[in-house]
C-alpha positions in Angstrom: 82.7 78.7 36.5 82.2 75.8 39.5 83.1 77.2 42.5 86.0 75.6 44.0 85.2 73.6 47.1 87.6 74.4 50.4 88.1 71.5 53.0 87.7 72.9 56.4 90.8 73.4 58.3 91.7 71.0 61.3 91.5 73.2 63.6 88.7 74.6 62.3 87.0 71.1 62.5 88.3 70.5 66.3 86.7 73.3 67.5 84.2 73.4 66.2 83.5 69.8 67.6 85.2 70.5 71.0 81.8 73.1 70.6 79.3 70.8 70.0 80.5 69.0 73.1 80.4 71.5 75.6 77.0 72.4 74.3 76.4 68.5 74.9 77.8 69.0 78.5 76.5 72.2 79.2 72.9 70.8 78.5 73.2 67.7 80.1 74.3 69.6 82.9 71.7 72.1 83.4 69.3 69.2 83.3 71.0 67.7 86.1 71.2 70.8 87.9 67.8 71.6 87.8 66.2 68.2 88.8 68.8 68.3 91.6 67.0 71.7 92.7 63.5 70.3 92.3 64.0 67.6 94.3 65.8 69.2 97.2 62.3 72.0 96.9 60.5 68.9 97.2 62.2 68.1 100.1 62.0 71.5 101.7 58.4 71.9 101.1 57.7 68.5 102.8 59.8 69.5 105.6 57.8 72.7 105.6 54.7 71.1 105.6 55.6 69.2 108.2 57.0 71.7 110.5 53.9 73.8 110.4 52.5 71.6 112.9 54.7 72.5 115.7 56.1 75.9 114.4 53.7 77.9 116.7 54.2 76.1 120.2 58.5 75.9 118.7 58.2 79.8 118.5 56.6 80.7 122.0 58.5 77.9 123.7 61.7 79.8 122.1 60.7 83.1 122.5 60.1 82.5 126.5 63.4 81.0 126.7 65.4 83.5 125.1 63.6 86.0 127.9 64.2 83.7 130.4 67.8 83.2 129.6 68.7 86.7 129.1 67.0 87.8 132.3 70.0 86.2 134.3 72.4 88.4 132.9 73.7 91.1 135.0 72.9 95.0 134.5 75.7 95.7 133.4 76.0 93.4 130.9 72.2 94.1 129.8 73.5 97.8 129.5 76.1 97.7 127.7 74.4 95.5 124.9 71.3 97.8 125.2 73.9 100.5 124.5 75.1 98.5 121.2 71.6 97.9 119.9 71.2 101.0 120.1 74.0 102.8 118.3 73.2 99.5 116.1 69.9 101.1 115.1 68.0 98.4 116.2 64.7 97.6 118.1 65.3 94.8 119.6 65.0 94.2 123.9 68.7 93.7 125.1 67.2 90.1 126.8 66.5 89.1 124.3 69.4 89.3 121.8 71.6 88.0 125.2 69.2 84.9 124.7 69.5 84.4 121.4 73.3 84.4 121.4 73.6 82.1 124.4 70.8 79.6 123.3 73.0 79.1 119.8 76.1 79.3 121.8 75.4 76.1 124.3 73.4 74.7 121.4 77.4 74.9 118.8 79.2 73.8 122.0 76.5 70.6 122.8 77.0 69.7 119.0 80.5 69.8 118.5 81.4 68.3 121.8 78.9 65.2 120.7 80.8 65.2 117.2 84.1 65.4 118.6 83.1 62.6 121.1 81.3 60.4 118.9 83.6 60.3 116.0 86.7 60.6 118.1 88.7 63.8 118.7 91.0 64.9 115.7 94.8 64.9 116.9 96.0 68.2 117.3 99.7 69.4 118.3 99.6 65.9 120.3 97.1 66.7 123.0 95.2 64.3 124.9 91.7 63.6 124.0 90.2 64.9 126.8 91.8 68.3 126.3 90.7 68.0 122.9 87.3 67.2 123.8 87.4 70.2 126.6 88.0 72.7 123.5 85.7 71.8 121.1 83.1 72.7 123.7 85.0 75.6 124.8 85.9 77.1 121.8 82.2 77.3 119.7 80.9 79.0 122.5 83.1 81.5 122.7 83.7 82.1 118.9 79.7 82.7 118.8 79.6 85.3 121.4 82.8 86.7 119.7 80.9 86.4 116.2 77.9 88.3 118.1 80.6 91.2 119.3 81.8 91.4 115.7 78.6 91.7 113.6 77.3 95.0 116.3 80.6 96.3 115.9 80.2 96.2 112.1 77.0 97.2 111.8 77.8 100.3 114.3 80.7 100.9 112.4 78.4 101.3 109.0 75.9 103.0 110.9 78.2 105.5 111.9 79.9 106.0 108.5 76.9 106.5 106.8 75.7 109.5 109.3 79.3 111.1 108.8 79.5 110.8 105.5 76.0 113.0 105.0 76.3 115.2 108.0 78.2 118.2 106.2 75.5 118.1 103.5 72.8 118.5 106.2 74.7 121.0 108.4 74.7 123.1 104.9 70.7 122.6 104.3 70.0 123.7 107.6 72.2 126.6 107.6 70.4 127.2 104.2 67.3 127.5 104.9 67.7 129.5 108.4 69.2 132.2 106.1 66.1 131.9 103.8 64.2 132.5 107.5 63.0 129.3 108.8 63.4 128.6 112.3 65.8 125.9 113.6 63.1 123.3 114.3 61.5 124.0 110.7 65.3 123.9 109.3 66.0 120.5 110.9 62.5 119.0 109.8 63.3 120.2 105.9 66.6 118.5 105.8 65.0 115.0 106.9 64.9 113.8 103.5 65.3 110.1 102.8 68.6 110.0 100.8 70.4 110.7 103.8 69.4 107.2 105.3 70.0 106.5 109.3 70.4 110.8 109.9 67.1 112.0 107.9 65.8 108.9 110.3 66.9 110.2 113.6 65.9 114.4 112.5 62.4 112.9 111.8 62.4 111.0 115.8 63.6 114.6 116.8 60.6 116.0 115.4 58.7 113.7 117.1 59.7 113.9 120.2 59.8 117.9 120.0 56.0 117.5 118.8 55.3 115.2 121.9 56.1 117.7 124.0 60.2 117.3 124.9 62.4 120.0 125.0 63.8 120.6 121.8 67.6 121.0 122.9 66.7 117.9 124.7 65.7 116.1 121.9 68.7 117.0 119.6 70.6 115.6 122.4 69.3 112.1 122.6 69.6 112.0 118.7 73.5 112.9 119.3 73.7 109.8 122.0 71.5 107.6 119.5 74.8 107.4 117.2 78.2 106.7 117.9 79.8 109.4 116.2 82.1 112.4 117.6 81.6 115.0 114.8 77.6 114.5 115.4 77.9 115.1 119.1 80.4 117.7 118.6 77.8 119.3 115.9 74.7 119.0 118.0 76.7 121.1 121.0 77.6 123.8 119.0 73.9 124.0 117.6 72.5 124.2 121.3 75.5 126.6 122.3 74.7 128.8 119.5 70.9 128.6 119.7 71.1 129.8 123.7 74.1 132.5 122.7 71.8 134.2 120.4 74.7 134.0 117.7 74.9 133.7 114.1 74.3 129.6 114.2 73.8 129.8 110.1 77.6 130.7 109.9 78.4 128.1 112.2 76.8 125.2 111.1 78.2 125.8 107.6 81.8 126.7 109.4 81.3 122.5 110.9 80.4 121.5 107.4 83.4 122.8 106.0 85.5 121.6 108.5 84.1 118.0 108.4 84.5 118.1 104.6 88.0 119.0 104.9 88.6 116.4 107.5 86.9 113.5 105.3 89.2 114.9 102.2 92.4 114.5 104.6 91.1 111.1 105.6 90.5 110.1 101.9 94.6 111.7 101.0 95.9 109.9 104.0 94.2 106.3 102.9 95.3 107.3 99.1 99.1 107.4 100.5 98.7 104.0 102.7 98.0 101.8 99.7 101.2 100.7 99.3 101.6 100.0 103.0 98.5 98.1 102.6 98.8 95.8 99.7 102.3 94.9 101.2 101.0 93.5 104.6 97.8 91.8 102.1 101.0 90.4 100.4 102.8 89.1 103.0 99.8 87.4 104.3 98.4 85.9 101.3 101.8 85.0 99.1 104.9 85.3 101.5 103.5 83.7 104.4 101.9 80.4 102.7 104.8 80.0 100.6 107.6 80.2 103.7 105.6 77.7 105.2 104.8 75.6 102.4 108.4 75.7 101.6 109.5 74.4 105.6 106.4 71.9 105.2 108.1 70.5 102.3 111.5 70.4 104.1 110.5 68.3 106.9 108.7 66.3 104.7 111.7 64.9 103.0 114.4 65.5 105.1 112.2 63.1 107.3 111.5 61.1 104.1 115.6 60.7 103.5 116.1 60.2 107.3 114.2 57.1 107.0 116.0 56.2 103.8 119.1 55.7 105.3 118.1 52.3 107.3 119.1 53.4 111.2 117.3 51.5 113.7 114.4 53.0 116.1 116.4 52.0 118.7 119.1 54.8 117.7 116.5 57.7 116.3 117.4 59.5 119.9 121.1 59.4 119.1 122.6 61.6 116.0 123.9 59.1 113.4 128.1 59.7 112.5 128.3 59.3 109.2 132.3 60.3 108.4 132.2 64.0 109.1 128.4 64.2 108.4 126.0 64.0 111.7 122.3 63.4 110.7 119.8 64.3 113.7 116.0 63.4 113.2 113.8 66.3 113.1 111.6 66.8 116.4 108.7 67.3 114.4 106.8 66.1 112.3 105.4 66.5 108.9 101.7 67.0 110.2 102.5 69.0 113.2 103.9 72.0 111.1 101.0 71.5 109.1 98.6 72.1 111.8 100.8 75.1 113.3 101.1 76.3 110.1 97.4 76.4 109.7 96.9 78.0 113.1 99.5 80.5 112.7 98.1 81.5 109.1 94.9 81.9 110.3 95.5 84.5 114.0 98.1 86.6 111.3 95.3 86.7 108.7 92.7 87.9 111.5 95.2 90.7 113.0 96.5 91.5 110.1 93.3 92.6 108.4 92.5 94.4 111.3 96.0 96.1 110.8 95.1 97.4 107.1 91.4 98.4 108.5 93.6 100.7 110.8 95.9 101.9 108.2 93.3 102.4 106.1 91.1 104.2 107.4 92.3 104.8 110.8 89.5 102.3 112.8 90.4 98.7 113.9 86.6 97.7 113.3 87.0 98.8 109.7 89.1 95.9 109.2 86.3 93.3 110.7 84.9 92.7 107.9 88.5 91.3 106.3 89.1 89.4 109.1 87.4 85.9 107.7 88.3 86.7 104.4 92.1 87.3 104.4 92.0 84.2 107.0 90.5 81.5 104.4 92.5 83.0 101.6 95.9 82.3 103.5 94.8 78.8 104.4 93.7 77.9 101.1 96.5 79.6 99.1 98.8 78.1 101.7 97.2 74.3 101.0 97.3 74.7 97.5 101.2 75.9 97.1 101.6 73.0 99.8 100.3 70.6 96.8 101.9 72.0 94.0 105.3 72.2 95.6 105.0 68.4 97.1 104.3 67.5 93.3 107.4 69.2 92.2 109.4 67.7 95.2 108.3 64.6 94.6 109.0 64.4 90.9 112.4 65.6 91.5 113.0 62.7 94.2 111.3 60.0 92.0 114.1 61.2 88.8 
């Protein structure tokens, strides 16, 4: 029998060209894409090529400078940032970091004070362009020493976690194996193994520094005041208390593991209970907040809108129009000055407020550092785009 012959469907036939399209697209971008990316490689390598010339007087002329500049710091200062680098668990001269950071920061200020300058400044809450002018050079310089404050206090902060989080399961392998009859030292050396990251680094500097001839109760001690943590410190003490006491240490340190582990299962109940707390203040900042404000926005925008409707003269905007028992005031504001406080206020209650859920969290302001830029964009953005949508419904609903 001839078979019968079925017409595709429609919608068959739509997609199936609505497919060949985006293959079309797809293609056509890719190749646009990729010469994009060959030419800006073609640019880079010539810039390269031709900053090879000068790279090696650019890198001791910056390299002296950085020492130079961060030689004028005080001790203090140099000590307390030596202190960070440090617990940081990095190698790097405290001059020289200061350097760095103040060589970019003049460098942010120079160029944003010429930008600011040469374009003109940006109106902002109505302030006068010099006071404009005087905080775009104050303001990069101090956000990039601030940016600098923040990324050692994250990287301390991870530092830190990561020791804690091993430090029972070393406690235990040391107590382990001086119950199988190895010695302290021998104990400590064993449990230096490379899964336990920053710690199995520091045991191994211990053994090095006992080898080179340093007291080994000494050496334990500068591991302890090499990383920022409590339970360490607290840990080493007992170690050294028990080793001079003649006690049973293996007991002990297992006793600190245990409690550590209990403490770290408390900490992980606790931040299991504060979730709620949590995702209602990541609510408030990223929904309630940008949609209050984007609703106000869009109430001085058209109350101002009908004010000017009505027709009253600029000579009588001071004076509230009478309008049978009806008195219209203008607003104060105005439309883009809640839009820029808006903004500003968005962004500060993003920044604290991630540092409030890094605290309720996990009980540490500097857990929440890491939020801080995150939750701040978010706000802004959502807070721009319900800003659109709702001026599009606004305005349709005026136009009808």
């Amino acid at each position: 029998m001839p078979q019968k012959i079925t017409s595709p469907k429609p919608f068959q036939a739509i997609g199936s060209m609505l497919e060949g399209i985006w293959e079309v697209i797809n293609t056509i971008g890719s190749y646009i894409i990729l010469a994009i990316a060959n030419i800006v490689m073609r640019i880079v390598d010539f810039g390269l090529e031709f900053l090879k010339k000068f790279n090696g007087r650019f890198v001791m002329f910056s390299k002296a400078s950085q020492s130079r500049l961060g030689s004028y710091f005080s001790k203090n200062s140099k000590s307390r940032v030596g202190m960070m680098v440090i617990y940081a668990g990095l190698s790097r001269n405290p001059e020289d970091i200061l350097g760095i950071v103040l060589m970019y920061s003049i460098m942010i200020s120079a160029a944003t004070t010429f930008l600011a300058v040469a374009t003109g400044p940006i109106p902002i809450f109505g302030l006068p362009p010099r006071v404009i002018i005087l905080l775009a050079m104050i303001a990069p310089f101090a956000a990039t020493w601030a940016f600098f404050y923040v990324i050692f206090l994250v990287l301390i902060d991870k530092r830190t976690s990561c020791v804690e989080k091993v430090l029972p399961d070393v406690l235990t392998m040391i107590s382990q194996n001086m119950i199988a009859g190895m010695t302290v030292y021998n104990s400590l050396w064993i449990a230096a193994r490379p899964e336990f990251g920053p710690l199995a680094m520091e045991i191994q500097t211990v053994a090095r520094e006992t080898l080179g001839g340093e007291a080994f109760e000494k050496s334990l001690l500068n591991m302890s005041e090499r990383i920022s943590s409590y339970k360490l410190s607290r840990s080493v003490k007992l170690m050294i208390q028990g080793m001079r006491s003649g006690g049973e240490l293996p007991t002990v340190l297992q006793e600190i593991a245990n409690d550590i582990r209990s403490e770290q299962n408390l900490f992980k109940r606790m931040s299991a209970q504060t979730t709620s707390q949590a995702m209602f203040i990541l609510f408030a900042l990223l929904i309630g907040a940008p949609l209050l404000f984007s609703s106000s926005l869009q109430f001085v925008t058209i109350f101002n809108a009908i004010y000017e409707k009505v027709g009253f003269n600029d000579n009588t905007n001071s004076m509230p129009q009478q309008t049978g028992m009806i008195s219209l005031h203008k607003l104060p504001i105005s439309a883009n000055f809640f839009f820029q406080y808006a903004v500003i206020t968005l962004g500060v209650s993003g920044l604290f407020g991630a540092l409030l859920i890094g605290l309720i969290k996990n009980g540490k302001l500097s857990s929440g550092v890491p939020l801080m830029p995150v939750v701040a964009v978010l706000s802004i953005f959502i807070f721009w785009l319900m800003t659109i949508l709702l001026g599009s419904f606004f305005r349709g609903m005026m136009t009808m």
